[in-house]
C-alpha positions as CSV (number, residue, x, y, z in Angstrom):
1,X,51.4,-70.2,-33.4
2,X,50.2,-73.6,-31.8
3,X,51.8,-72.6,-28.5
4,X,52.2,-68.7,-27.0
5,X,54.7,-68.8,-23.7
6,X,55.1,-66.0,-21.6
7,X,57.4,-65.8,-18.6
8,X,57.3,-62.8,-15.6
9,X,60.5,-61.9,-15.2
10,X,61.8,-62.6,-11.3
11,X,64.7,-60.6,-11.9
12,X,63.2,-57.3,-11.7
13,X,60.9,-58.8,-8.5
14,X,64.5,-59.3,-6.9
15,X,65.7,-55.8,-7.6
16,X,62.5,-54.3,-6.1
17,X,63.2,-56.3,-3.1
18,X,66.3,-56.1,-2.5
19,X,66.0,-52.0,-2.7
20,X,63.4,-52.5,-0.3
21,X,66.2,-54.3,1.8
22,X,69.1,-51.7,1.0
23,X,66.3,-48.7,2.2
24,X,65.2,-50.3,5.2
25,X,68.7,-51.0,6.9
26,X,69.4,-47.8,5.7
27,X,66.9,-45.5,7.6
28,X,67.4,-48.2,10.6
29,X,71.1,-47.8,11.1
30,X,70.4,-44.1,10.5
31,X,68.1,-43.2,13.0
32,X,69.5,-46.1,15.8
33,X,70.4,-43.3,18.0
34,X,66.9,-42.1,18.8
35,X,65.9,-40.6,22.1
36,X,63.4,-43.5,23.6
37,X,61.7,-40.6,26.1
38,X,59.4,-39.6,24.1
39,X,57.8,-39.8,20.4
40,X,60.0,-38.3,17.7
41,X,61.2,-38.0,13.9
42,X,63.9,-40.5,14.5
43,X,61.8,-42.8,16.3
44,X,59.5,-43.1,13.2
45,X,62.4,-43.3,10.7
46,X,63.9,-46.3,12.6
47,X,60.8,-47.8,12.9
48,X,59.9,-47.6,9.1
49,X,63.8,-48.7,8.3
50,X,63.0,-51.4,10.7
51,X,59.3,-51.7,8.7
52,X,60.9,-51.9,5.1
53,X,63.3,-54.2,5.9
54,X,60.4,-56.9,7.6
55,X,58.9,-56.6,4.2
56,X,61.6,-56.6,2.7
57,X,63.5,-59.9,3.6
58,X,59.6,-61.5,3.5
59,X,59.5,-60.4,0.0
60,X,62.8,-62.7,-0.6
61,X,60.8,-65.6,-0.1
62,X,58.3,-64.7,-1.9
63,X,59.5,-64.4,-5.5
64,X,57.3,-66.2,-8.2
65,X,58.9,-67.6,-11.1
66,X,55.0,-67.6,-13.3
67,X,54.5,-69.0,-16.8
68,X,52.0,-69.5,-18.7
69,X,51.1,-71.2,-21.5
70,X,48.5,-71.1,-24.6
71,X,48.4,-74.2,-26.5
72,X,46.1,-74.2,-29.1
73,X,45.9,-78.1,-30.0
74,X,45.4,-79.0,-26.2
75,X,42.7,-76.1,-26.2
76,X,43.9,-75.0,-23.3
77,X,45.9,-72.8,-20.9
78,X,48.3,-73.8,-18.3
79,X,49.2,-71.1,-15.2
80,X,52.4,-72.4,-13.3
81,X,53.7,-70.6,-10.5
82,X,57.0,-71.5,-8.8
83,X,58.1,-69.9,-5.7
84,X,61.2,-70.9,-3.3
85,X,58.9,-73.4,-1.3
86,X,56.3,-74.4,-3.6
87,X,55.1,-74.7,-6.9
88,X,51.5,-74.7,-8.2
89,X,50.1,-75.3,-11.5
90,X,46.6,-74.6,-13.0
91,X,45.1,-75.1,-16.1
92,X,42.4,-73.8,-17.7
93,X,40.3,-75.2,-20.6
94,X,39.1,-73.2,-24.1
95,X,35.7,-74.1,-22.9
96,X,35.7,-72.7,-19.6
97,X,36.4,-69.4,-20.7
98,X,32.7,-66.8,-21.5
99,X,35.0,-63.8,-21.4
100,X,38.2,-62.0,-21.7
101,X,39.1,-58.5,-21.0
102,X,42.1,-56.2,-19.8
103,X,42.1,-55.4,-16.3
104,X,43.6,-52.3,-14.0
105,X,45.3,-52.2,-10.9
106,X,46.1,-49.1,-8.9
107,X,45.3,-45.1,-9.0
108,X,44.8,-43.2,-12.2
109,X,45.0,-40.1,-10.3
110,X,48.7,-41.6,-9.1
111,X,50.0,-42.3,-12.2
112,X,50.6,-46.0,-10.7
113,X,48.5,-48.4,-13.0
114,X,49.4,-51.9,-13.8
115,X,47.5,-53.7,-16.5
116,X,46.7,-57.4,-16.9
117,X,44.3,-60.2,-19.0
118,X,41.3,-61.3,-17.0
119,X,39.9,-64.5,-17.9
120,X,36.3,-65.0,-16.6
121,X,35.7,-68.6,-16.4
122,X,32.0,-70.6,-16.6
123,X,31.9,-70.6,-12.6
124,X,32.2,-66.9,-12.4
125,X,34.9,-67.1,-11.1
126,X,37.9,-64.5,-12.6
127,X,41.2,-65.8,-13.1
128,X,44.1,-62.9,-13.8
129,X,46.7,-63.8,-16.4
130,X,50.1,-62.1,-16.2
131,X,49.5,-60.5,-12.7
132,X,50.9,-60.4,-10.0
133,X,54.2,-61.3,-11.1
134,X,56.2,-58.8,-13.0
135,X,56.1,-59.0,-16.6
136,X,57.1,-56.5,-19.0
137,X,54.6,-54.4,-20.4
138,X,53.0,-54.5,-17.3
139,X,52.5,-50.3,-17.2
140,X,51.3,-50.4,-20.4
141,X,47.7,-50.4,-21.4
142,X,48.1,-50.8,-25.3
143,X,50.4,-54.4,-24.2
144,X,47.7,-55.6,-22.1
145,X,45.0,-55.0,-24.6
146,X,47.5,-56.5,-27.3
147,X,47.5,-60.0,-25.1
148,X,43.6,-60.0,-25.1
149,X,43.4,-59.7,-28.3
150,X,45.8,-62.5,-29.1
151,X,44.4,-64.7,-26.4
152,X,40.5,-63.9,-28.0
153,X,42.4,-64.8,-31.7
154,X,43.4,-68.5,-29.8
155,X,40.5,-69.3,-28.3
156,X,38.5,-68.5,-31.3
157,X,40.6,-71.7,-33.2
């Protein structure tokens, strides 16, 4: 294995949005008729249907399209992002690497952990791999820890 490509997977980003979407208008056109007087129930679901479906449509335009690439005879690894108005690409050199380790994001006491590979690089600086885009496996510790090991097997060669 000279090169190791892995790609998130936009598709599912899109579904999450768009639910996002289909919710907001949803609670909006259901609680339209509201009573403006004074504060109530239907005032707060119109204004989260309203709420959702901001975040919603601004989480269309934000779906990132992120692979990234181990090559083992170049010694290094290649992050590129591409979005619907820009692309970025970063690379990352064998040498620049002191340390790789699995990584958590969310609330244990939730049940709503995401896992992912974090590289810490030379200038202390720590650079996630396989976050935040959606990539599959992403809920599951024993994945995450299966990447860092493969990554740790690369950059030992």
């Amino acid at each position: 294995m000279d090169i190791w490509k892995i790609e998130s997977n936009p598709v599912k980003q899109t579904f999450f949005t768009w639910t996002i979407v289909i919710i907001g208008l949803v609670l909006a056109y259901g609680f339209r008729n509201y009573d403006g007087s004074y504060l109530s129930n239907n005032l707060a679901g119109f204004l989260l249907g309203i709420f959702l479906l901001l975040i919603g449509i601004s989480g269309l335009f934000m779906i990132v399209k992120q692979t990234i690439t181990i090559d083992r005879n170049l010694s290094q690894i290649v992050i590129e992002d591409v979005a619907r108005f820009k692309k970025k690409k970063q690379i990352i050199c064998f040498n620049d690497i002191v340390e790789v380790y699995v990584s958590e994001l969310g609330n244990r006491s939730e049940g709503s952990v995401s896992y992912y590979v974090t590289l810490r690089l030379k200038s202390e600086k720590n650079c996630p791999l396989f976050f935040p885009a959606y990539y599959d496996g992403r809920w599951n510790k024993s994945i995450a820890e299966s990447r860092c090991r493969q990554l740790e097997e690369c950059l030992k060669h």
